[in-house]
PDB file of N, CA, C and O in Angstrom:
ATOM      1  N   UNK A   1      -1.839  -3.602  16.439  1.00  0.00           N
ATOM      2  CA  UNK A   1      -0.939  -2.508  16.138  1.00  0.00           C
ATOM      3  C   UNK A   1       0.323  -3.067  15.476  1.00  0.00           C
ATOM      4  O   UNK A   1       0.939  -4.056  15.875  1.00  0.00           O
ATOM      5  N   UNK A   2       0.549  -2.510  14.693  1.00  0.00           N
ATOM      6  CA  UNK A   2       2.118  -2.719  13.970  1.00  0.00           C
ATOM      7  C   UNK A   2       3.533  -2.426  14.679  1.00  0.00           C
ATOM      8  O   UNK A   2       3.678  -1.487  15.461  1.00  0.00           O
ATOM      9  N   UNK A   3       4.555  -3.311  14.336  1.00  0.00           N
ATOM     10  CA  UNK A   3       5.560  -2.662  15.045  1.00  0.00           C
ATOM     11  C   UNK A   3       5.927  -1.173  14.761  1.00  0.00           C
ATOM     12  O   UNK A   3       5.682  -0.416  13.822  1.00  0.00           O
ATOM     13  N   UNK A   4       6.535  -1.056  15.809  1.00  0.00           N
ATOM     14  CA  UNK A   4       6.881   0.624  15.879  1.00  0.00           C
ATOM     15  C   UNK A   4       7.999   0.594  14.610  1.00  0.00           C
ATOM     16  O   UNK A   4       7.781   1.424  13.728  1.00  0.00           O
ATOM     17  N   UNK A   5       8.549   0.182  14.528  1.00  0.00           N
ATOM     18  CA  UNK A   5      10.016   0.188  13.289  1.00  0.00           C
ATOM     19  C   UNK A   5       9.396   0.703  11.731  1.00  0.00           C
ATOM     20  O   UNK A   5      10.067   1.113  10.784  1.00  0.00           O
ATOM     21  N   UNK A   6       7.982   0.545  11.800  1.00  0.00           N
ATOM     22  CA  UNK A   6       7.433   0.450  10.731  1.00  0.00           C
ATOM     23  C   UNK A   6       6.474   1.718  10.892  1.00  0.00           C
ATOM     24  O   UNK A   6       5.279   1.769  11.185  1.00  0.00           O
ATOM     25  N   UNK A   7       7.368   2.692  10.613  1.00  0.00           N
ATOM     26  CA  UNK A   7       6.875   4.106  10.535  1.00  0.00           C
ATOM     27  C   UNK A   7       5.953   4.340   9.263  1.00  0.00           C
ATOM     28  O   UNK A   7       5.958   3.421   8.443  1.00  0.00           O
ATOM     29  N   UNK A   8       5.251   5.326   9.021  1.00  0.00           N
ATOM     30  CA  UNK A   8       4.507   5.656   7.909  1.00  0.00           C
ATOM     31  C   UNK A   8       5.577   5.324   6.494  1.00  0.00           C
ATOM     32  O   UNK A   8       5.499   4.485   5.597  1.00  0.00           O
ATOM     33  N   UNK A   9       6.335   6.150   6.724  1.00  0.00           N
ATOM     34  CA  UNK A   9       7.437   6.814   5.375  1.00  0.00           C
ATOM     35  C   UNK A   9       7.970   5.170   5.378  1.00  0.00           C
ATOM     36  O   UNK A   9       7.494   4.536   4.436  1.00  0.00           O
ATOM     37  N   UNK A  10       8.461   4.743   5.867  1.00  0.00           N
ATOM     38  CA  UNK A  10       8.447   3.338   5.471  1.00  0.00           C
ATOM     39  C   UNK A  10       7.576   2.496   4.886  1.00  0.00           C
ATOM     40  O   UNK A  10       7.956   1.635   4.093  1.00  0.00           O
ATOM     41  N   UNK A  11       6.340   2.663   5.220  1.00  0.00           N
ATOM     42  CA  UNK A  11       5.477   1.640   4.969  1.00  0.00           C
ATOM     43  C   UNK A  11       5.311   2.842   3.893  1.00  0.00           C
ATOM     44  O   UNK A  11       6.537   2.951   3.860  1.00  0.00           O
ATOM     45  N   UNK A  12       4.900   3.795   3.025  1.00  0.00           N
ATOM     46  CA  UNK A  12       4.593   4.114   1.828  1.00  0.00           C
ATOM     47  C   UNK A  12       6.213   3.997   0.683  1.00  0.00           C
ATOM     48  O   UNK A  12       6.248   4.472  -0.452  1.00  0.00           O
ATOM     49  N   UNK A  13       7.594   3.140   1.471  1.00  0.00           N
ATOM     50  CA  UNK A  13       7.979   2.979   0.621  1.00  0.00           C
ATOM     51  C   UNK A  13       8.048   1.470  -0.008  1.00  0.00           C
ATOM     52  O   UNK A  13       8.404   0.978  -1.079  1.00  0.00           O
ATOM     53  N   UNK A  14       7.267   0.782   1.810  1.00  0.00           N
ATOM     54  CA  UNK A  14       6.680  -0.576   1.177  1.00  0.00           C
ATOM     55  C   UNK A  14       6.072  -0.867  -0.103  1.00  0.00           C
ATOM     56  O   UNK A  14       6.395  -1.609  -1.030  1.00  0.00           O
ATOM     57  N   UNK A  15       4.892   0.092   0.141  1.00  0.00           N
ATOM     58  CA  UNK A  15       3.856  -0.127  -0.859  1.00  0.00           C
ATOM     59  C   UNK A  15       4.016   0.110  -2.011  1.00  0.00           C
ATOM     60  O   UNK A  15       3.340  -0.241  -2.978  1.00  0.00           O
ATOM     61  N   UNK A  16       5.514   1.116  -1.917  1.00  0.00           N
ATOM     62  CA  UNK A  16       5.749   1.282  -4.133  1.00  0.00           C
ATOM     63  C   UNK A  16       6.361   0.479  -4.256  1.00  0.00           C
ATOM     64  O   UNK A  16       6.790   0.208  -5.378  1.00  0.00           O
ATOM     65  N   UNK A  17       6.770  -0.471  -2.864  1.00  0.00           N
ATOM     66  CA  UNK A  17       7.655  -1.518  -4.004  1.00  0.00           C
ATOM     67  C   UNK A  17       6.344  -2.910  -4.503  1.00  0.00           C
ATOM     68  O   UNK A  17       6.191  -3.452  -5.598  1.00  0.00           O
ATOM     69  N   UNK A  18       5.603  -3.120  -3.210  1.00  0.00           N
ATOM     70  CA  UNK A  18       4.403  -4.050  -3.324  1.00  0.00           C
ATOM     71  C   UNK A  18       3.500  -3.599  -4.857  1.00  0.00           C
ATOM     72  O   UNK A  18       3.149  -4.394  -5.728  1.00  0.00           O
ATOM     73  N   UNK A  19       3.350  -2.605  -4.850  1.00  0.00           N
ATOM     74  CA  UNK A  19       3.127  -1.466  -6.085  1.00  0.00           C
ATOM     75  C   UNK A  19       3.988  -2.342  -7.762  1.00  0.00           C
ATOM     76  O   UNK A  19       3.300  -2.682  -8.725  1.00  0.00           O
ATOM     77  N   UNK A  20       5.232  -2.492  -7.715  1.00  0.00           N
ATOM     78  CA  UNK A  20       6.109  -2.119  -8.679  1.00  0.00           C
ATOM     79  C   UNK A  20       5.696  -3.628  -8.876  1.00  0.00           C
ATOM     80  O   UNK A  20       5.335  -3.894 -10.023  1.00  0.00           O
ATOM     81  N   UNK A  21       5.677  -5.021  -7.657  1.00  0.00           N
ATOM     82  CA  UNK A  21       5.765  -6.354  -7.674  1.00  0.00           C
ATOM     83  C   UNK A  21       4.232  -6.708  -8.575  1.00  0.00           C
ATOM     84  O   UNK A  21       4.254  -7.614  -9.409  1.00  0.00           O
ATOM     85  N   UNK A  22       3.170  -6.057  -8.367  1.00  0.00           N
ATOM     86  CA  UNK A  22       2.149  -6.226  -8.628  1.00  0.00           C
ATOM     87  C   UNK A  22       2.207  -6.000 -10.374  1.00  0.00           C
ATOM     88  O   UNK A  22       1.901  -6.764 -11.289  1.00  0.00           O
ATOM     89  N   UNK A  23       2.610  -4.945 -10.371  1.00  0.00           N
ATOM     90  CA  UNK A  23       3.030  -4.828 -12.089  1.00  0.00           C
ATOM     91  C   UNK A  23       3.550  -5.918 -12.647  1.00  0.00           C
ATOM     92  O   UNK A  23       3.065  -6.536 -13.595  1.00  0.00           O
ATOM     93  N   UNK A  24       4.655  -6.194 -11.998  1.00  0.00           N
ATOM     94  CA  UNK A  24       5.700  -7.018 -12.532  1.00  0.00           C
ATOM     95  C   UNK A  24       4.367  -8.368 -12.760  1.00  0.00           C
ATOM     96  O   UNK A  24       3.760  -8.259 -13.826  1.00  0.00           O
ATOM     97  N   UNK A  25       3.996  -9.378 -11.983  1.00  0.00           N
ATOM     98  CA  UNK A  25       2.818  -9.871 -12.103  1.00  0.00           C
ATOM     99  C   UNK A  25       2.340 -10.193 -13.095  1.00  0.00           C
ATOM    100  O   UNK A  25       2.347 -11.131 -13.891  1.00  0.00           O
ATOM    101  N   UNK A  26       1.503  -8.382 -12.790  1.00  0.00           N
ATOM    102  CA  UNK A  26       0.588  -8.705 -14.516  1.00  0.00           C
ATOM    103  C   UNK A  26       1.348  -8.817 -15.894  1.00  0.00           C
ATOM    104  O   UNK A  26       0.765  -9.341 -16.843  1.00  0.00           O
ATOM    105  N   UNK A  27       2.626  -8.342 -16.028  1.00  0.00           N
ATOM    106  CA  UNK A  27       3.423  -8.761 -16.688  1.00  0.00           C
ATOM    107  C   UNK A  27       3.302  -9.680 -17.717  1.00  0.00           C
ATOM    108  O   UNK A  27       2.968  -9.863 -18.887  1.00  0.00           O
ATOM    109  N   UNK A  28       3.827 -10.264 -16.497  1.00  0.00           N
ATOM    110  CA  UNK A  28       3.825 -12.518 -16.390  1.00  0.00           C
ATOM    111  C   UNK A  28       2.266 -12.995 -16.626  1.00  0.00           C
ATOM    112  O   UNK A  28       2.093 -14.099 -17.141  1.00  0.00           O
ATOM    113  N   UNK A  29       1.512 -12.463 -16.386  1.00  0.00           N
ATOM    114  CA  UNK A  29       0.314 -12.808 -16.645  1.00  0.00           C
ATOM    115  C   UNK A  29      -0.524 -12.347 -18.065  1.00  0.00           C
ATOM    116  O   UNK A  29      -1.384 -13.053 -18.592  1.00  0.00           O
ATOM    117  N   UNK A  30      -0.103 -11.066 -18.549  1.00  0.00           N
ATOM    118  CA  UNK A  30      -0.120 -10.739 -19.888  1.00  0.00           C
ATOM    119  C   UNK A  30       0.745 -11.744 -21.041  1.00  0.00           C
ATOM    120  O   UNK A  30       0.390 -12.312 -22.074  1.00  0.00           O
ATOM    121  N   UNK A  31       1.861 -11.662 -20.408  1.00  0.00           N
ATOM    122  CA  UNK A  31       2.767 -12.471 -21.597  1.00  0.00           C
ATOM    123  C   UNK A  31       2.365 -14.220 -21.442  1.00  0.00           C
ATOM    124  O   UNK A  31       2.027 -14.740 -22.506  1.00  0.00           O
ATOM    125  N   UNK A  32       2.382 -15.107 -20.241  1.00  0.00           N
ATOM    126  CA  UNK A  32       2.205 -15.997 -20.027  1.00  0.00           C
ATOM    127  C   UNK A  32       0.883 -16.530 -20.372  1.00  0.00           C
ATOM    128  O   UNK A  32       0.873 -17.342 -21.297  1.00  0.00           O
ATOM    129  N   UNK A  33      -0.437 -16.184 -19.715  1.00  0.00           N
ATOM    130  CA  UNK A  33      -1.400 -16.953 -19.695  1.00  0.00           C
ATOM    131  C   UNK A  33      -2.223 -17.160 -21.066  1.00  0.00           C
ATOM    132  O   UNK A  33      -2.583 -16.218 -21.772  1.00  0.00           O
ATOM    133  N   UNK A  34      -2.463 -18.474 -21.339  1.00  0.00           N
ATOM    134  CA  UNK A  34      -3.008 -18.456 -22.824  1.00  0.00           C
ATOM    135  C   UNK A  34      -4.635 -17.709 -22.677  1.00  0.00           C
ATOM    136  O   UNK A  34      -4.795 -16.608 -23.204  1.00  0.00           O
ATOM    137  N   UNK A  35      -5.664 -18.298 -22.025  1.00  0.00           N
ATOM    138  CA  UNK A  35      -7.053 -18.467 -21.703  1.00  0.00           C
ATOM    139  C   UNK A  35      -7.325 -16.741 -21.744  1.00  0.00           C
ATOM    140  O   UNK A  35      -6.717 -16.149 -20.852  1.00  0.00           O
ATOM    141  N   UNK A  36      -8.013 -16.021 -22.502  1.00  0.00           N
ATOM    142  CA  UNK A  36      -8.417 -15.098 -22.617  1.00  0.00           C
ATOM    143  C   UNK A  36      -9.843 -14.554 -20.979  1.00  0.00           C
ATOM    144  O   UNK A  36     -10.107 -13.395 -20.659  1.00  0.00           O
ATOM    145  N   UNK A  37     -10.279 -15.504 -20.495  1.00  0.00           N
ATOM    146  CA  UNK A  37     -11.176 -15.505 -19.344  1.00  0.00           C
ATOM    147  C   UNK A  37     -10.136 -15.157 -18.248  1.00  0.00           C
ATOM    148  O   UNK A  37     -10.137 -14.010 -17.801  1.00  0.00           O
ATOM    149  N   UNK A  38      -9.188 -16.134 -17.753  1.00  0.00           N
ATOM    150  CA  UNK A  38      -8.209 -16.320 -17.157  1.00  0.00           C
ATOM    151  C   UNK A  38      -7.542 -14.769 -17.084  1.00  0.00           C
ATOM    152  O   UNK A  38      -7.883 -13.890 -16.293  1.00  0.00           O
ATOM    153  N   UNK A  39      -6.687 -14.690 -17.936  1.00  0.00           N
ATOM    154  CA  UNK A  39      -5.789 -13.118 -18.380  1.00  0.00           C
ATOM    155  C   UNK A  39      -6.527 -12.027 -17.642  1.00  0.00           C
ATOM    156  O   UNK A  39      -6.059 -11.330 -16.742  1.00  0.00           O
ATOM    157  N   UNK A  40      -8.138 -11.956 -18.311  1.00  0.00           N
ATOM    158  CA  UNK A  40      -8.771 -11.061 -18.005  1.00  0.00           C
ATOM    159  C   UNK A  40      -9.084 -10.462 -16.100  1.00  0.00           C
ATOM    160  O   UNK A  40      -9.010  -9.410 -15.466  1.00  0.00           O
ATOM    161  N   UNK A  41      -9.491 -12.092 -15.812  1.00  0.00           N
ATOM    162  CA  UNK A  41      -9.871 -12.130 -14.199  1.00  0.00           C
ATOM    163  C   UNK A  41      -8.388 -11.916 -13.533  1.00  0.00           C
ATOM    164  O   UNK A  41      -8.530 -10.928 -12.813  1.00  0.00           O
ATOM    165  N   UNK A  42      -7.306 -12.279 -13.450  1.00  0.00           N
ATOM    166  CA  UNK A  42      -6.174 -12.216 -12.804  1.00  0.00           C
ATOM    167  C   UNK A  42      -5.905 -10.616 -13.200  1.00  0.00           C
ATOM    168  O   UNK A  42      -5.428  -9.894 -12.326  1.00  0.00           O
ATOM    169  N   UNK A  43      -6.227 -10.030 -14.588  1.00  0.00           N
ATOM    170  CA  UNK A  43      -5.622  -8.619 -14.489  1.00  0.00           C
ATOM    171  C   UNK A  43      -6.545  -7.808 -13.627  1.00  0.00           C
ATOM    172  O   UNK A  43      -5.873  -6.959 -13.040  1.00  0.00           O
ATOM    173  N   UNK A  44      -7.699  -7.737 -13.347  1.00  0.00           N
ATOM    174  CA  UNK A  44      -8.607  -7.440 -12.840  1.00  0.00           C
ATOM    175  C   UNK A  44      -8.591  -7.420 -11.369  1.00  0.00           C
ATOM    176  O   UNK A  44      -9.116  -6.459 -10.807  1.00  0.00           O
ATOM    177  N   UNK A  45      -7.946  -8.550 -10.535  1.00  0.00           N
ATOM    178  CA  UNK A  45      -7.630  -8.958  -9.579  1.00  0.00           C
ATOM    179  C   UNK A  45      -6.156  -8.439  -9.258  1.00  0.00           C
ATOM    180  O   UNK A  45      -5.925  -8.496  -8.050  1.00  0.00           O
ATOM    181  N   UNK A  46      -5.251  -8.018  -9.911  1.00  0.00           N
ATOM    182  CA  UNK A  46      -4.062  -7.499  -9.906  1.00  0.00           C
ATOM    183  C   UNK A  46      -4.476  -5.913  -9.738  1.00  0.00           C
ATOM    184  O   UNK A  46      -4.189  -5.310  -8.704  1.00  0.00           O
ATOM    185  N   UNK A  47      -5.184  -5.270 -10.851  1.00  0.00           N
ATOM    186  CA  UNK A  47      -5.212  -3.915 -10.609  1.00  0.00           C
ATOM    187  C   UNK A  47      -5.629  -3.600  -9.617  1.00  0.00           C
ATOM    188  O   UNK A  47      -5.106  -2.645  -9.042  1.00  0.00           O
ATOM    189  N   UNK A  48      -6.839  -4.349  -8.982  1.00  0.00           N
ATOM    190  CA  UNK A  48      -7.733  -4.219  -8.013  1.00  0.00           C
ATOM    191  C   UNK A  48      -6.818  -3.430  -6.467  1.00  0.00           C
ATOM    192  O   UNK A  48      -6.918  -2.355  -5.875  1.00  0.00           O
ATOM    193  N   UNK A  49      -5.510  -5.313  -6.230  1.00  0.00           N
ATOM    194  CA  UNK A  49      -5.027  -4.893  -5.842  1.00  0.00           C
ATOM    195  C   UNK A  49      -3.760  -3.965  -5.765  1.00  0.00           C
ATOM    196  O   UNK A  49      -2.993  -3.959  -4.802  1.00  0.00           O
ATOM    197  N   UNK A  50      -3.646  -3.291  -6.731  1.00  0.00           N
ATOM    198  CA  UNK A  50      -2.655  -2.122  -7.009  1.00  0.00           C
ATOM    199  C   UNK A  50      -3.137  -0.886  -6.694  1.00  0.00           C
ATOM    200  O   UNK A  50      -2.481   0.035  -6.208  1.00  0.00           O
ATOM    201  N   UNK A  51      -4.363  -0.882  -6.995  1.00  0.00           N
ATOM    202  CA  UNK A  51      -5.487   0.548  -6.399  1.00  0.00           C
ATOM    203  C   UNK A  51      -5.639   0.199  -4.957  1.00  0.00           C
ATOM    204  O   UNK A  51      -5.661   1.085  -4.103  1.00  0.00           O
ATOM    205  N   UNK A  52      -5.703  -0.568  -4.778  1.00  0.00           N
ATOM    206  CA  UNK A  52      -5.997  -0.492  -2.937  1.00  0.00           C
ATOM    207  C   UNK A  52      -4.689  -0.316  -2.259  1.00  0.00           C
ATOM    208  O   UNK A  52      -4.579   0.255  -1.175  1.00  0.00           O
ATOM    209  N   UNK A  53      -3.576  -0.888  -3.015  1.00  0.00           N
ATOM    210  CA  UNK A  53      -2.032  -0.184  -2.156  1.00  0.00           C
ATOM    211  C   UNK A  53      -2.012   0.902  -2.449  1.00  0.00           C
ATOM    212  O   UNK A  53      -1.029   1.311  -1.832  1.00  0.00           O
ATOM    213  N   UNK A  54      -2.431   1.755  -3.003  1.00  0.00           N
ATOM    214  CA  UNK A  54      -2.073   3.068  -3.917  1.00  0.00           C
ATOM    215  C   UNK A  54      -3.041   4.081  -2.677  1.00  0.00           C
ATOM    216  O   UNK A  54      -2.625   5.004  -1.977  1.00  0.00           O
ATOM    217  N   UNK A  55      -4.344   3.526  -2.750  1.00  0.00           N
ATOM    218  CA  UNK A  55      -4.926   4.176  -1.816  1.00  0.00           C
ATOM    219  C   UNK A  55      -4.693   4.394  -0.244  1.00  0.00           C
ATOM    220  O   UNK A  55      -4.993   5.350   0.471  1.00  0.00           O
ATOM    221  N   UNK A  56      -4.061   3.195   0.045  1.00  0.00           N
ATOM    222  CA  UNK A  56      -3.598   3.109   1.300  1.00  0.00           C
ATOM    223  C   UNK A  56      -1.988   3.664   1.604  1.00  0.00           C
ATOM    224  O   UNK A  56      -1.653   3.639   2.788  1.00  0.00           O
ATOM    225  N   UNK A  57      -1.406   3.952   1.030  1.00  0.00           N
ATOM    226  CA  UNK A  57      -0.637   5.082   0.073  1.00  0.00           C
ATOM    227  C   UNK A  57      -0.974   6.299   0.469  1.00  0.00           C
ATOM    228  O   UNK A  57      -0.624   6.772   1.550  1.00  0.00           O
ATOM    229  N   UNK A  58      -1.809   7.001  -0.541  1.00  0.00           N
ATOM    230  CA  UNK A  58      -2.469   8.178  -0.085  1.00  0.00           C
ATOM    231  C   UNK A  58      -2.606   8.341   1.286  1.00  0.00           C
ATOM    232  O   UNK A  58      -2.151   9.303   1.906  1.00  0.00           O
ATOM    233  N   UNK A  59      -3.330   7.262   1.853  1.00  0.00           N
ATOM    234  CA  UNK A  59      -3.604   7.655   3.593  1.00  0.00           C
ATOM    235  C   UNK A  59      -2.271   8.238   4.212  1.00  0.00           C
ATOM    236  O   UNK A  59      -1.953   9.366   4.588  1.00  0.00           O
ATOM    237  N   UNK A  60      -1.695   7.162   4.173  1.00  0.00           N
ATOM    238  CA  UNK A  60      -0.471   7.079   4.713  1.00  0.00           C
ATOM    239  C   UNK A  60       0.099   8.797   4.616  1.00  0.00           C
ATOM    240  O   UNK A  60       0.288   9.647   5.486  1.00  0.00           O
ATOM    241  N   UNK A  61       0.246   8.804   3.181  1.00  0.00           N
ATOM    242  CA  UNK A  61       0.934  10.411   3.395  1.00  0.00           C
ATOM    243  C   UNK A  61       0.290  11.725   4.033  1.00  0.00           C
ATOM    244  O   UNK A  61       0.898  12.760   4.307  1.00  0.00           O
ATOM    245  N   UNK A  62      -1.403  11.402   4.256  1.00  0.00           N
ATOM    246  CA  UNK A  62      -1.871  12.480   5.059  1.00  0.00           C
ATOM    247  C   UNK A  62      -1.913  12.728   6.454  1.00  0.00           C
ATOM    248  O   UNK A  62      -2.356  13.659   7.126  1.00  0.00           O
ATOM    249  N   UNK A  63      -1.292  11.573   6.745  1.00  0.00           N
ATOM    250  CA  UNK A  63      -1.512  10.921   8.171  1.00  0.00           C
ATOM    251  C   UNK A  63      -1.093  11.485   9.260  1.00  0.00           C
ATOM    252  O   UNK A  63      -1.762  11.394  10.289  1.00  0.00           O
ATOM    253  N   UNK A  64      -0.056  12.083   9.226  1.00  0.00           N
ATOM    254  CA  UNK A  64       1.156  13.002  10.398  1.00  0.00           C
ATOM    255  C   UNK A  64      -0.323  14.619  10.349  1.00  0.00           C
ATOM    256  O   UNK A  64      -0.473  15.170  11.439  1.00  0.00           O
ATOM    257  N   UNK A  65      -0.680  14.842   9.866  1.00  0.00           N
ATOM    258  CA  UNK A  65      -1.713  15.804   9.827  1.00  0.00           C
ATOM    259  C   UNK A  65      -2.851  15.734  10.711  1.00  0.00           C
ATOM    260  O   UNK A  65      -3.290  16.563  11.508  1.00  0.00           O
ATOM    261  N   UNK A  66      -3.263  14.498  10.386  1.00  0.00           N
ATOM    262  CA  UNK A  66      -4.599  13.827  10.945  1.00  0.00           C
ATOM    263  C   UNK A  66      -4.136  13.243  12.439  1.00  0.00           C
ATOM    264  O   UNK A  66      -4.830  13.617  13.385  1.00  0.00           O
ATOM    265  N   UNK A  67      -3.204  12.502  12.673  1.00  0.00           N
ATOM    266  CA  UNK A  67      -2.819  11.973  14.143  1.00  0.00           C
ATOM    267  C   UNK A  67      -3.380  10.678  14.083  1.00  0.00           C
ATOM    268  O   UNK A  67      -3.557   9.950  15.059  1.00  0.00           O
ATOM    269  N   UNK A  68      -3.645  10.422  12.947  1.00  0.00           N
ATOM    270  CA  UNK A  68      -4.416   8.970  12.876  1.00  0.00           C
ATOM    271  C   UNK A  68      -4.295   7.932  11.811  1.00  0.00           C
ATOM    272  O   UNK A  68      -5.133   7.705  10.938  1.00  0.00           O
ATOM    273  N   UNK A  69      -2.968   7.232  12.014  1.00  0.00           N
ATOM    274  CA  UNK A  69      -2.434   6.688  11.127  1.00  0.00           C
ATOM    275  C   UNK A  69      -2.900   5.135  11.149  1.00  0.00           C
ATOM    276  O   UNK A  69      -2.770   4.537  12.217  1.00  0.00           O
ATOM    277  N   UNK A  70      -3.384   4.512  10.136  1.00  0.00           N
ATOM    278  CA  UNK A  70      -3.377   2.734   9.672  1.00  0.00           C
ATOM    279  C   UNK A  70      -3.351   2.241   8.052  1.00  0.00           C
ATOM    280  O   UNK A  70      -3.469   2.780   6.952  1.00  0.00           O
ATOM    281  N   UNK A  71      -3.161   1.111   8.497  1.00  0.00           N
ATOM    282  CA  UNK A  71      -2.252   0.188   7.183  1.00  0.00           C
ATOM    283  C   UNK A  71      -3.448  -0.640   7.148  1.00  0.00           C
ATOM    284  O   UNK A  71      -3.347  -1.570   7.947  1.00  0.00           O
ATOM    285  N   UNK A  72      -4.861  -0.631   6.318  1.00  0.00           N
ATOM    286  CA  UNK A  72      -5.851  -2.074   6.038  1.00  0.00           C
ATOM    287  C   UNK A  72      -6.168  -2.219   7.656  1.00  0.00           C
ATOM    288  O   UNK A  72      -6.061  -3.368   8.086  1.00  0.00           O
ATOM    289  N   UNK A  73      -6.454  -1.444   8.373  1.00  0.00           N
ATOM    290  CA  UNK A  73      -7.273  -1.188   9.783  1.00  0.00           C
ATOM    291  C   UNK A  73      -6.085  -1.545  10.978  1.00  0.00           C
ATOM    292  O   UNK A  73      -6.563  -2.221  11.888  1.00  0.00           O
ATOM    293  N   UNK A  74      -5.053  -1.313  11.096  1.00  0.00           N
ATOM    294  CA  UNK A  74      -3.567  -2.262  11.625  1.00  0.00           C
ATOM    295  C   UNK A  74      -3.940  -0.326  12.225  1.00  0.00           C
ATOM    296  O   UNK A  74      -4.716   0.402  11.605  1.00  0.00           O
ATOM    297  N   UNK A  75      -3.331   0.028  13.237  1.00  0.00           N
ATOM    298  CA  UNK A  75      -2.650   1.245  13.667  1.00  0.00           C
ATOM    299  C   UNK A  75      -1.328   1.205  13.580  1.00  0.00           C
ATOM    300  O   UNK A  75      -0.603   0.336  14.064  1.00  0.00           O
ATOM    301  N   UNK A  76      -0.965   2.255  12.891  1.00  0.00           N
ATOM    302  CA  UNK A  76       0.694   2.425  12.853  1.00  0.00           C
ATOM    303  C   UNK A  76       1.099   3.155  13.548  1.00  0.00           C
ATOM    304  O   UNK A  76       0.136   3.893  13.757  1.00  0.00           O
ATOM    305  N   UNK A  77       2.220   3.651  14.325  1.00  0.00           N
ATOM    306  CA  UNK A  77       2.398   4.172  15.304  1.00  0.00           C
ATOM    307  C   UNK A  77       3.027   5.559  14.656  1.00  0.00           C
ATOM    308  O   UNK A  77       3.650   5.396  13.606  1.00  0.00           O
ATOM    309  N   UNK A  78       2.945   6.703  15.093  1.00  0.00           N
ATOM    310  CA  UNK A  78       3.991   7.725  14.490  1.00  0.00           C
ATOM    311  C   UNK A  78       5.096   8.583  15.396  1.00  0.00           C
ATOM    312  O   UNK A  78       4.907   9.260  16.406  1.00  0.00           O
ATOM    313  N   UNK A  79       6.455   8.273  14.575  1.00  0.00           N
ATOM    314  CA  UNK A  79       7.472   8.707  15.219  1.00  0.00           C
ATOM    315  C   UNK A  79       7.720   9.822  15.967  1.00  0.00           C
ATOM    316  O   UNK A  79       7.371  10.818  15.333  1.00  0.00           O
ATOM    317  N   UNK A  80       8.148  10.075  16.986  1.00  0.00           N
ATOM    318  CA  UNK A  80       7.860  11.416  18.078  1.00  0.00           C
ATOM    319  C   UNK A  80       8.489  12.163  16.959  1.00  0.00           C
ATOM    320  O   UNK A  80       7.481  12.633  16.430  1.00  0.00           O
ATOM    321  N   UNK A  81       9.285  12.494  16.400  1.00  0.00           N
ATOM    322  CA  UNK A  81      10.000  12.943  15.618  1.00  0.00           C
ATOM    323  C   UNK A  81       8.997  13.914  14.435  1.00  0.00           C
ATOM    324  O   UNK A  81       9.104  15.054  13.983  1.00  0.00           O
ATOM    325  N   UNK A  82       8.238  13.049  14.285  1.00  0.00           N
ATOM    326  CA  UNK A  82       7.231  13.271  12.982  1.00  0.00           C
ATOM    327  C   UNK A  82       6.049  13.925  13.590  1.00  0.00           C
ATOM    328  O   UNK A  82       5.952  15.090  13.206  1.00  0.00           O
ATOM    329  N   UNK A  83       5.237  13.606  14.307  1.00  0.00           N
ATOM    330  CA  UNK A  83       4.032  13.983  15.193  1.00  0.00           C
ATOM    331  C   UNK A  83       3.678  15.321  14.961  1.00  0.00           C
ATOM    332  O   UNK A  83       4.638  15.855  14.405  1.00  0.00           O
ATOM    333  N   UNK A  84       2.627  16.234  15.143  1.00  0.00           N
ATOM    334  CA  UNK A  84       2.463  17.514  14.984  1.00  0.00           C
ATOM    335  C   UNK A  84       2.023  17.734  16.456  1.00  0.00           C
ATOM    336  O   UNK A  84       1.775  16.862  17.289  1.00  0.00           O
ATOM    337  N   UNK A  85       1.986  18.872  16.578  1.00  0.00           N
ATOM    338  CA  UNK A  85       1.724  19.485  17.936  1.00  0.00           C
ATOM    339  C   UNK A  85       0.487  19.132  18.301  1.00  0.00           C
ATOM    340  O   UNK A  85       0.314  19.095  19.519  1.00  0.00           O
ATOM    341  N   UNK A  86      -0.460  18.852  17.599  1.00  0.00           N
ATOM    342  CA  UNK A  86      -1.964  18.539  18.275  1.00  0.00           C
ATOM    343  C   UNK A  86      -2.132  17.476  18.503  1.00  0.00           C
ATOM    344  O   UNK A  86      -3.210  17.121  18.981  1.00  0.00           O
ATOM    345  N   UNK A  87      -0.872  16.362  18.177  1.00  0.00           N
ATOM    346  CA  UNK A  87      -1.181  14.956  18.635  1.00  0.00           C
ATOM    347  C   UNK A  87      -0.970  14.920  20.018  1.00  0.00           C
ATOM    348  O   UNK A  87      -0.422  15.757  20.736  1.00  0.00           O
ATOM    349  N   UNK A  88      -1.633  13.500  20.388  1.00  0.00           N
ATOM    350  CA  UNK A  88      -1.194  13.761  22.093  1.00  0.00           C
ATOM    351  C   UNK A  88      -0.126  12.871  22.160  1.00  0.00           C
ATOM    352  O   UNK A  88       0.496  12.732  23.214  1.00  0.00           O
TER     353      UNK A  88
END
């Protein structure tokens, strides 16, 4: 389980920044790398992981709905504050 400090709405503002870093990246990897094989596999491996924060993202924001919140199989805890009535 994750620490409690690390509410949903936090952790989906983690992920746009993990999001924004990943760009930045391919960037450096567009402008930098000579090897056309290379470029290709690292962008590939970059988007990859930009779609899987993105998706885990999505979760995240449906989550206070569902009562069943995680981060890559981690349980996140949700704030009494936030909770809906059918959670227990």
């Amino acid at each position: 389980m994750l620490p409690e400090w690390l509410d949903p709405e936090t952790l989906r503002w983690g992920i746009l920044g993990g999001i924004g870093l990943v760009l930045y990246v391919m960037f450096l990897v567009v402008r930098f790398v000579q090897r056309a094989i290379t470029k290709f596999l690292l962008f590939v491996i970059l988007a990859g992981v930009g779609l899987s924060l993105w998706i885990q993202r999505e979760d995240l924001e449906n989550c206070v709905e569902t009562c069943e919140c995680s981060l890559y199989g981690a349980e996140v805890e949700l704030p009494a504050g936030t909770r809906s009535s059918e959670c227990r």
